[in-house]
C-alpha positions, 0 to 999 in steps of 0.5 A, a space after each residue: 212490186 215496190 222498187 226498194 224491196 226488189 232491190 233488197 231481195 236482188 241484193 241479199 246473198 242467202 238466196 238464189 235470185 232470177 231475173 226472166 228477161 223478155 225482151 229478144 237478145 236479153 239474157 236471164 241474169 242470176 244471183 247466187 250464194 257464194 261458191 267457188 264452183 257456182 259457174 260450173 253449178 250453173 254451166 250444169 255440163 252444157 257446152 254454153 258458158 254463163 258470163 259473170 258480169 263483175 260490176 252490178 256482180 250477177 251471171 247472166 245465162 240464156 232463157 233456155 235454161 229457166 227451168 233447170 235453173 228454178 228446178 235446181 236451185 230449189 233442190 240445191 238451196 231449197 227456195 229461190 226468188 222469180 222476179 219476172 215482168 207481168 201486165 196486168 189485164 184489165 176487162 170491161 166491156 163496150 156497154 160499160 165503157 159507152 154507158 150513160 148513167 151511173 148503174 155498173 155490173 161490169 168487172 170494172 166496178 164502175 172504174 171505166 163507166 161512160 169513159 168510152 174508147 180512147 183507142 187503149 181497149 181492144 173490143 172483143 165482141 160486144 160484150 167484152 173489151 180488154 187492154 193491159 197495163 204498163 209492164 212492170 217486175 213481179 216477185 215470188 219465192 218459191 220454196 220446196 217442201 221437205 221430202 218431195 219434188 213438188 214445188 210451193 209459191 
């Protein structure tokens, strides 16, 4: 996802934004609307107290609380922004990646025909080879819909 616009929807104040951070000892940082008693709607009556970070101005809460966090805010506000990281999965297969000519029916579309193996595709089986991408930040707004518990993307 472009840069600017997870910025822009970090940085807008309208809606609950989360931030899942995967790496160990990283903290799930927050956005809220203002209130005097978001911290106590986010503590949620547990013994941990979530840290307000004053300079980029964000509450940082561990990974346990995701969930509750997500559930919450679509029932106190009724939508909220996930940005979360994700790897894209590419998929091919050894035929493909070690094939002569130009013919190609493989899911690649051709993308990695006669490229061979640089060490980056893990090889299944014969058929099949996989590697993922760079790791990069995705968004989804997650919204309730009117008078029930279950949740739209």
């Amino acid at each position: 996802m472009d840069g600017q616009l997870l910025k822009k929807i970090w940085e807008q104040r309208y809606i609950p934004v989360i931030l899942r951070r995967t790496g160990k000892g990283e903290l799930l940082r927050a956005r809220l609307p203002y209130s005097d008693d978001n911290r106590s709607w986010l503590q949620n009556g547990r013994r941990t107290t979530p840290a307000w970070i004053s300079g980029p101005r964000y509450w940082e809460i561990p990974k346990a609380w995701f969930n509750d966090f997500v559930e919450r805010a679509l029932t106190t506000f009724g939508r909220v922004y996930v940005i979360q990281p994700y790897r894209e999965q590419e998929k091919c297969s050894p035929a493909c990646l070690n094939a002569v000519g130009h013919e190609c029916q493989c899911s690649c579309m051709g993308g990695n025909h006669g490229a061979g193996n640089d060490g980056s595709w893990f090889e299944i089986s014969e058929t099949f080879a996989t590697r993922w991408g760079d790791q990069m930040l995705a968004c989804r707004l997650m919204t309730r819909r009117a008078g029930q518990r279950d949740w739209q993307i």
